[in-house]
C-alpha positions as CSV (number, residue, x, y, z in Angstrom):
1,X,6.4,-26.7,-2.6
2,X,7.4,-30.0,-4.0
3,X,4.6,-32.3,-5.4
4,X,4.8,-35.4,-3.6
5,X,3.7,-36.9,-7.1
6,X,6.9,-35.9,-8.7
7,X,8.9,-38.3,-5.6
8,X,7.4,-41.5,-7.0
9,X,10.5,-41.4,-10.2
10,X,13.2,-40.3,-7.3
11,X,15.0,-44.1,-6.8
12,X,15.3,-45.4,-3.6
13,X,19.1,-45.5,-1.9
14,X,20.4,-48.8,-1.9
15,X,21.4,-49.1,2.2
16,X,23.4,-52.7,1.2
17,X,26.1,-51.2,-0.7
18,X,29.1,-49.5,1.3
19,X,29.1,-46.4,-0.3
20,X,25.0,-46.0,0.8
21,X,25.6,-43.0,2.9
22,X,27.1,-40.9,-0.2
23,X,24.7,-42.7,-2.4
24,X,21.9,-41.1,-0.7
25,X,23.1,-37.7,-0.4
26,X,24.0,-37.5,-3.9
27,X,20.1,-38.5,-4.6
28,X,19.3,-36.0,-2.1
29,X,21.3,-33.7,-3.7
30,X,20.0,-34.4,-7.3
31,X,16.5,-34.4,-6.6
32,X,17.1,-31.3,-4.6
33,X,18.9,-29.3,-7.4
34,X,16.4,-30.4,-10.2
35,X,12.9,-29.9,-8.3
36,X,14.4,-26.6,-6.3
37,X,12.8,-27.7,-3.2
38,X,11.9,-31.1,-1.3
39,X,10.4,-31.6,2.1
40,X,11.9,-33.7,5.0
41,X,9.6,-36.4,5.1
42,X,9.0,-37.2,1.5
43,X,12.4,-37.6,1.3
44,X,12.7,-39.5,4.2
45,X,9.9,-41.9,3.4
46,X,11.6,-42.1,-0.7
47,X,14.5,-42.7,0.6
48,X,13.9,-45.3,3.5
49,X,15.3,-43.5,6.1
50,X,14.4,-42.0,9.0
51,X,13.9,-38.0,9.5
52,X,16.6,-37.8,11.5
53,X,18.8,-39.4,9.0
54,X,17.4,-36.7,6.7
55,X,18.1,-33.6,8.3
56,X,21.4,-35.2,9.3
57,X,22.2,-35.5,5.5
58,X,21.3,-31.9,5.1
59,X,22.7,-30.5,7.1
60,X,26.0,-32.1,5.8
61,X,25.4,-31.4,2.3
62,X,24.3,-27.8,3.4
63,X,27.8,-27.6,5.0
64,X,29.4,-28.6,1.9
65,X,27.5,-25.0,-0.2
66,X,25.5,-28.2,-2.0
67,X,22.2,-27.1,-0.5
68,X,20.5,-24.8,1.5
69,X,18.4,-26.4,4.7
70,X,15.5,-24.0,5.1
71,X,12.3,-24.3,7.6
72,X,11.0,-27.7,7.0
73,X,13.4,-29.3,4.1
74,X,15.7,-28.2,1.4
75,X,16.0,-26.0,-1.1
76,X,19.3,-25.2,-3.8
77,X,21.4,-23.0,-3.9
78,X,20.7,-19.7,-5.5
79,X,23.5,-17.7,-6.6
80,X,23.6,-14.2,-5.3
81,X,22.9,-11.4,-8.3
82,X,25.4,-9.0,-9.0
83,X,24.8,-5.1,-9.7
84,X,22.8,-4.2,-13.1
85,X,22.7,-0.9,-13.9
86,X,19.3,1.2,-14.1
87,X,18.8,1.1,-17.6
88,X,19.3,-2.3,-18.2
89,X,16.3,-3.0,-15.9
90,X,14.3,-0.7,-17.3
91,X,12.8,-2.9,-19.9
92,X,12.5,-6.2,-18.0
93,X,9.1,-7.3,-16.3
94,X,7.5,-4.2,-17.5
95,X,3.8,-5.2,-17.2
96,X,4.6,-6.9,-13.3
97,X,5.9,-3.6,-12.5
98,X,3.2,-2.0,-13.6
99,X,0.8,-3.8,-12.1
100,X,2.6,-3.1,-9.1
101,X,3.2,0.4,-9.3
102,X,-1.0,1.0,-9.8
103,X,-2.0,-1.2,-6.9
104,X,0.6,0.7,-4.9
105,X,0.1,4.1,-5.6
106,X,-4.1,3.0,-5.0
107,X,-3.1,2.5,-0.8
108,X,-2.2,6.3,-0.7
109,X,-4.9,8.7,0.2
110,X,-4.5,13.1,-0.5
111,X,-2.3,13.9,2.8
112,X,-0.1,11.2,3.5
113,X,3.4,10.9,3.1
114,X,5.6,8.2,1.2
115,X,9.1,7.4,1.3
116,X,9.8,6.0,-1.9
117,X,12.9,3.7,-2.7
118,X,14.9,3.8,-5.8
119,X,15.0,0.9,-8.7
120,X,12.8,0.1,-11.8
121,X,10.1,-1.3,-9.4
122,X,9.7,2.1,-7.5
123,X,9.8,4.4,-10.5
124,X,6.6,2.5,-11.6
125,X,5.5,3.4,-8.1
126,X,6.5,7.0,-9.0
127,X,4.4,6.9,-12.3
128,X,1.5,5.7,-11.1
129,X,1.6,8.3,-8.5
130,X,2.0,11.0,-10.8
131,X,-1.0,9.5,-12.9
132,X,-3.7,9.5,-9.6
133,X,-4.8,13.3,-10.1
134,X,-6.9,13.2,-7.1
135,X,-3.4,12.7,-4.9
136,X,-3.0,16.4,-3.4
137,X,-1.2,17.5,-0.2
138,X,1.1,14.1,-0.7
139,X,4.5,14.4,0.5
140,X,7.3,12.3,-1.2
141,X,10.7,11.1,0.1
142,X,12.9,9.6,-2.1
143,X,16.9,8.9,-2.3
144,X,16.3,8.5,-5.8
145,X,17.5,11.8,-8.5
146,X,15.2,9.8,-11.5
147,X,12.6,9.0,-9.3
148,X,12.2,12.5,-8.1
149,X,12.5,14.1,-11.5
150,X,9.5,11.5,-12.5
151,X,7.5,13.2,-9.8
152,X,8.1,16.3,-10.7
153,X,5.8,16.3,-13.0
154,X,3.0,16.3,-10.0
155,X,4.1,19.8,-8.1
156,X,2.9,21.3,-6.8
157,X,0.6,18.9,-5.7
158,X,3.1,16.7,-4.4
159,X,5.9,17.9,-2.6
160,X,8.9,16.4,-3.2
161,X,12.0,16.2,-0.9
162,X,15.2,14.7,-2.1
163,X,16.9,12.4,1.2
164,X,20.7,13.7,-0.1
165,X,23.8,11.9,0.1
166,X,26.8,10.6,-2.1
167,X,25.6,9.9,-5.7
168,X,25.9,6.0,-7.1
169,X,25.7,6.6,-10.5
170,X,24.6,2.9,-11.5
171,X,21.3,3.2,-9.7
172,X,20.9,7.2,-9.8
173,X,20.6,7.1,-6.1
174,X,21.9,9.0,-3.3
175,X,23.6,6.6,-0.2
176,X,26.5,7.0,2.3
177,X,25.9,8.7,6.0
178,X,24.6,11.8,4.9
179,X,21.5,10.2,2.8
180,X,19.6,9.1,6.7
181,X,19.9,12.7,8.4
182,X,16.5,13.6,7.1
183,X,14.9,9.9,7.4
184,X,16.0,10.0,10.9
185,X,13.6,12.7,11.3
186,X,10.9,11.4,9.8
187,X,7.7,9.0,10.5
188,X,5.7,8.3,6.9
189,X,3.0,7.3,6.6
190,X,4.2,4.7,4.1
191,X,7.4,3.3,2.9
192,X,8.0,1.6,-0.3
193,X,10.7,-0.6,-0.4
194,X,12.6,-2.5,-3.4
195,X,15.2,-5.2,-2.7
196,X,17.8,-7.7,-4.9
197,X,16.3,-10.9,-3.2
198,X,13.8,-12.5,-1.2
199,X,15.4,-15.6,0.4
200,X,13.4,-18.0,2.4
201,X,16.1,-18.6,4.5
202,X,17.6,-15.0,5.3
203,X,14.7,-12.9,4.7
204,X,14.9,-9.3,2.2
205,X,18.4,-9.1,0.9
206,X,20.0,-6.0,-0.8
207,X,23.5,-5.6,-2.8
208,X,25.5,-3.6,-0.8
209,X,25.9,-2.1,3.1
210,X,25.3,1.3,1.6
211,X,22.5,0.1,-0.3
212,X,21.0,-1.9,3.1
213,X,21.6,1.1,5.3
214,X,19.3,3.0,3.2
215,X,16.7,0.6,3.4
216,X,16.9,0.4,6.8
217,X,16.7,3.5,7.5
218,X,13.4,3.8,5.3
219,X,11.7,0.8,7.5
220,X,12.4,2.7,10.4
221,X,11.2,6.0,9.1
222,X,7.7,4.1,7.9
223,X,5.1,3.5,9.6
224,X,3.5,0.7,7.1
225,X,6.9,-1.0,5.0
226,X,5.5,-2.5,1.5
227,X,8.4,-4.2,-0.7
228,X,7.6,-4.0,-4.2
229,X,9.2,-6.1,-6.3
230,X,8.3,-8.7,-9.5
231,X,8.0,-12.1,-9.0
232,X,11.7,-12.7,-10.3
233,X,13.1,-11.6,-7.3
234,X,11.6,-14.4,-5.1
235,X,14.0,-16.8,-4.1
236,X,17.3,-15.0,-5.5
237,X,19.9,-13.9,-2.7
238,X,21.9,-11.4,-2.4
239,X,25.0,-10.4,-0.5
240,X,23.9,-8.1,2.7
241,X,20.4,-8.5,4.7
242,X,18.5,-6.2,4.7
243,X,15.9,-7.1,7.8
244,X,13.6,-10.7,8.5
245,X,10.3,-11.3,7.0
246,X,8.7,-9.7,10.3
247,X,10.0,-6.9,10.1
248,X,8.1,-5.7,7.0
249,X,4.2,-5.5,6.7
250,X,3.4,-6.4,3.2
251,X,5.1,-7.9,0.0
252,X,3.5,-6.6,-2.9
253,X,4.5,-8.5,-6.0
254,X,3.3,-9.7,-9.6
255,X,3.2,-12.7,-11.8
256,X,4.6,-16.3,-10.6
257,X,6.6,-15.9,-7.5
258,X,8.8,-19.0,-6.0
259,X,5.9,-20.5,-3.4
260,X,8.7,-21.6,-1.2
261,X,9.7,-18.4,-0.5
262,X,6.3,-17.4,-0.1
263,X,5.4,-19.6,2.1
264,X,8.3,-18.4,4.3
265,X,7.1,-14.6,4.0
266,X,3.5,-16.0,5.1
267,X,4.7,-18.3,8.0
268,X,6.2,-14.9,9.4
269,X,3.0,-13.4,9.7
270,X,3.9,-11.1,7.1
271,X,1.1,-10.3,3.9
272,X,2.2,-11.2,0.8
273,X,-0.3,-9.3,-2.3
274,X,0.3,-11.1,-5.3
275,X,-1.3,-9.3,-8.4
276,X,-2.7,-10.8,-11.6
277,X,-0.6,-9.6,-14.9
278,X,-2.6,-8.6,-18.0
């Protein structure tokens, strides 16, 4: 959230001059743009203006792709993140995702079953499963050829069932129509999701409508939905929804994630688990 401290150097619109409508929404825009997120009335008192005025002015500039209006003020605009392969992820917020892959392998207990996502994030899930010796009679679901390689290290104490589908190389998972026949069928006990974004204003966000459908299909298969994902993802967008912040149970993250965007998981009613990273 903004600190209402940092307002006091944001200069007041000067309503005299002719131009003061444009004036003010540049400031508006400015300050927006450099402090990532401002409420309504602190800008509203800063600038002089009524909130009315305010939302008005936002919702103008929001028009215009300058900003973003979300619950309660504004926020800038995030440019969506295109497609990185596998193994260029692999090395990037290592310890978050470890962090994250221990505290959710730690809610399973020997019988339940787990649809598993694919992504970095989830073959850190995948690990930390393998590593939990006592896990026995677990069943795993997973769209993902690495991920269920990784496990393979764990039969036959864990039985692992590959979802099917049409390969996509870049994130060795399996998508298209074919990969929700099974996960149609199914009702896990857990489902762990990962996702390209966590925007405050459209909720979890994935790259592609293959990509979503998946997902989707996993939330409905699950009885308890988790998305696990690093702090980096809070706040970034993407180009397809994937579902709103109700319809999930828990966001389980690591490190320093964007509070405005958890803020908007929270106001959902949704749990958001954010883990210390050593």
């Amino acid at each position: 959230m903004s600190d209402p401290a940092a307002l006091t150097d944001f200069p007041a619109a000067n309503a005299g001059e002719a131009s003061g409508s444009e004036a003010r929404r540049q400031q508006l825009l400015d300050f927006v743009r450099h402090h990532e997120f401002a409420r309504i009335q602190d800008l509203a008192r800063q600038l002089g203006v009524s909130e009315v005025t305010v939302r008005s002015d936002i919702d103008i500039l929001a028009r215009a792709g300058g900003i973003r209006r979300v619950r309660g003020g504004a926020m800038r605009v995030v440019e969506a993140v295109p497609e990185v392969v596998y193994e260029a992820r692999v090395s990037s917020h290592q310890r978050e995702k470890r962090a994250i892959g221990m505290a959710a392998a730690a809610m399973l207990a020997p019988g339940d079953s787990v649809i598993l996502d694919v992504g970095t994030t989830a073959m850190a899930v995948a690990d930390a499963i393998v590593d939990r010796q006592d896990l026995t009679n677990l069943t795993v679901f997973t769209p993902g050829l690495n991920i269920a390689l990784a496990l393979e290290r764990a039969i036959p104490r864990i039985e692992v069932v590959v979802t099917g589908g049409t390969l996509r190389p870049q994130q060795h998972s399996l998508v298209g129509p074919n990969s929700t026949l099974i996960l149609d069928q199914i009702r896990a006990t857990f489902g762990f999701l990962g996702c390209n974004g966590i925007d405050p204003s459209h909720g979890i966000v994935g790259l592609s409508l293959s990509d979503v459908a998946l997902k989707q299909a996993i939330l409905r298969a699950s009885r308890t939905s988790v998305i696990v994902t690093d702090a980096s993802k809070f706040s970034q967008t993407s180009l397809v929804r994937v579902c709103g912040f109700e319809d999930i149970d828990m966001v389980l993250t690591a490190g320093a994630p964007d509070p405005v965007s958890v803020e908007a998981v929270r106001e959902a009613g949704t749990e958001v688990r954010i883990l210390p990273v050593d």
